[in-house]
C-alpha positions in Angstrom: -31.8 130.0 -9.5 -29.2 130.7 -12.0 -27.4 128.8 -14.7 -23.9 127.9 -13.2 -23.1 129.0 -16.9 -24.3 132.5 -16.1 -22.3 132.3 -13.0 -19.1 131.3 -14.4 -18.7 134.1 -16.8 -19.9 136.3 -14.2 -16.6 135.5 -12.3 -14.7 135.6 -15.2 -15.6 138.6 -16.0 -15.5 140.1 -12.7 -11.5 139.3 -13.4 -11.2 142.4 -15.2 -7.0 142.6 -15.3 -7.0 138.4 -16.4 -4.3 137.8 -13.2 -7.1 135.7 -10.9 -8.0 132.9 -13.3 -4.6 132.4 -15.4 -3.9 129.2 -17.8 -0.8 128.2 -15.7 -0.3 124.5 -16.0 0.1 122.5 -12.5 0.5 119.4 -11.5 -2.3 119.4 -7.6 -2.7 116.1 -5.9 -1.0 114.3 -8.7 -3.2 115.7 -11.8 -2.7 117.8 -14.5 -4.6 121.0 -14.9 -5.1 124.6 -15.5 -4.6 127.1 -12.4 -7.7 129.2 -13.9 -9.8 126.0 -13.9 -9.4 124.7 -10.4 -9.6 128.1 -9.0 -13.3 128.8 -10.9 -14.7 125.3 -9.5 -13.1 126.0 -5.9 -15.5 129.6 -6.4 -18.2 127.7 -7.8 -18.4 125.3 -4.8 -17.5 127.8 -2.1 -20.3 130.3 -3.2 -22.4 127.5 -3.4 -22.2 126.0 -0.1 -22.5 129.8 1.2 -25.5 130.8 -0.7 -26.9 127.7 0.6 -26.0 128.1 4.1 -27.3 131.8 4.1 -30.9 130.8 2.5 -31.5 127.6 2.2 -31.6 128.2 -1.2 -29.6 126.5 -3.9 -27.3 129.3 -6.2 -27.2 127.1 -9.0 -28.7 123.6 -9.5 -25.8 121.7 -12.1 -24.2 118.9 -10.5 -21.3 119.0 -8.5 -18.5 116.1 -8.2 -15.9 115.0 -5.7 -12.3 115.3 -7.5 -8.7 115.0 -6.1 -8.5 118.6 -6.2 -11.8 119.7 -4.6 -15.4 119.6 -6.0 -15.5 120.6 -9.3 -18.8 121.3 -12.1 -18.0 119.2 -14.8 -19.4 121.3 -17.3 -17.8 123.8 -16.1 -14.1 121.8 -16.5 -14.8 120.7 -19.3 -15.9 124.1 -21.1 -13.4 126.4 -19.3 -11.9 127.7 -22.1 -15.2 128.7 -24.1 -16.8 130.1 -20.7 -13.6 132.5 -20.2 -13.7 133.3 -24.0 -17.4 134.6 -24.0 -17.4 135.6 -20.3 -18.5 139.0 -21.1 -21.8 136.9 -22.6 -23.2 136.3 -19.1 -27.0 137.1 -18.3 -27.4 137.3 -14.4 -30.7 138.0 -14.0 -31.6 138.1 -10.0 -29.3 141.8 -8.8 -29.1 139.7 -5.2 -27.4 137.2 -6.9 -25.5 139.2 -8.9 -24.4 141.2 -5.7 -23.6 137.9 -4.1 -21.6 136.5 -7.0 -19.6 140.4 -6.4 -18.8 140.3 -2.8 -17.6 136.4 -2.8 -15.4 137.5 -5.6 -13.7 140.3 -3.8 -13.6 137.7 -0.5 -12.1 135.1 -2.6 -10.0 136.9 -5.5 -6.9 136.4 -4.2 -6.9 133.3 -2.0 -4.2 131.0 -2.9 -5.1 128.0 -4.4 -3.9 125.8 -1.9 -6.6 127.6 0.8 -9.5 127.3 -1.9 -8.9 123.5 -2.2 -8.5 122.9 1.4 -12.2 124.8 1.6 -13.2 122.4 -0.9 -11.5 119.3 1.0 -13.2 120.2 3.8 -16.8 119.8 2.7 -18.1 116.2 4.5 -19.9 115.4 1.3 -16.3 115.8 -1.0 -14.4 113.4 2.5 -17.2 110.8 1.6 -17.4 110.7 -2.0 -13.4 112.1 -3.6 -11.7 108.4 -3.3 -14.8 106.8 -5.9 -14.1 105.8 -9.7 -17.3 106.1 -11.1 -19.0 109.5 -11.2 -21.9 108.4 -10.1 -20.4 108.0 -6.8 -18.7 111.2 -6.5 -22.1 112.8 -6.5 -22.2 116.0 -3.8 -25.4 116.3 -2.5 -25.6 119.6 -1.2 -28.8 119.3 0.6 -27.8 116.7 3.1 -24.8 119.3 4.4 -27.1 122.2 5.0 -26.1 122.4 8.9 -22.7 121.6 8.0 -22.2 124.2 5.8 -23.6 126.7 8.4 -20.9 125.4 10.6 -18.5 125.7 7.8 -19.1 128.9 6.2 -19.9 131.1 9.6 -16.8 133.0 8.6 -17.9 133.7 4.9 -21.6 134.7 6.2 -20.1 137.1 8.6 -17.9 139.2 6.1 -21.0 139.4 3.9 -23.0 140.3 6.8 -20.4 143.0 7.5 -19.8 144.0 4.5 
């Protein structure tokens, strides 16, 4: 398993023009925040709930939280600016992963933002959990959605598989 660290810089660096994770400010679901930022967490979760799908297997074990805009690795938020500024700092060690981490990119690089937080929306854990205060409650637990995810991510599996 990887450090989500290691993955983030990864897919910022897999950004090699700098037009996929910009540092437009928006205003999504009410909140203030960076375009590049909510776009990096919708990848984070998406290839998470993938990887996991495809092999039972967890990509990378940081916590995940249910926010307006989607499900989001809060130390990822929190550090986006250092992680994009280092990015070419990552250390993927596992080449499957590293593959993976490639081909979701090239799936997901230019997805409108809107479609990636839908994604997010749509995960049952981020339904139960996005309308909590405390982050305690906004917890994903990613293990309890493994047959969910298969359900939700048949599409993603088969464009890997075809790839």
């Amino acid at each position: 398993m990887e450090k989500v660290e290691n993955i983030a810089k990864y897919i910022l660096f897999l950004d090699k023009n700098n037009d996929i994770f910009i540092n437009k400010l928006l205003t999504l679901n009410g909140r203030d925040c960076y375009e590049g930022n909510v776009r990096l967490n919708k990848y984070l979760h998406i290839m998470q709930m993938v990887y996991f799908a495809m092999t039972d297997k967890k990509l990378f074990d940081e916590e995940m939280y249910a926010f307006d805009n989607g499900v989001v690795v809060n130390s990822v938020m929190n550090n986006y600016v250092y992680l994009k500024s280092t990015k070419d700092s990552y250390n993927i060690s596992d080449i499957d992963v590293k593959n993976y981490i490639e081909k979701m990119f090239n799936i997901l690089k230019y997805a409108p933002l809107e479609d990636l937080i839908e994604i997010s929306h749509q995960d049952e854990e981020w339904r139960k959990k996005h309308n909590f205060y405390q982050k305690k409650d906004q917890l994903i637990d990613v293990d309890s959605q493994k047959e969910n995810y298969k359900i939700m991510c048949a599409d993603f599996i088969d464009m890997l598989n075809n790839d």
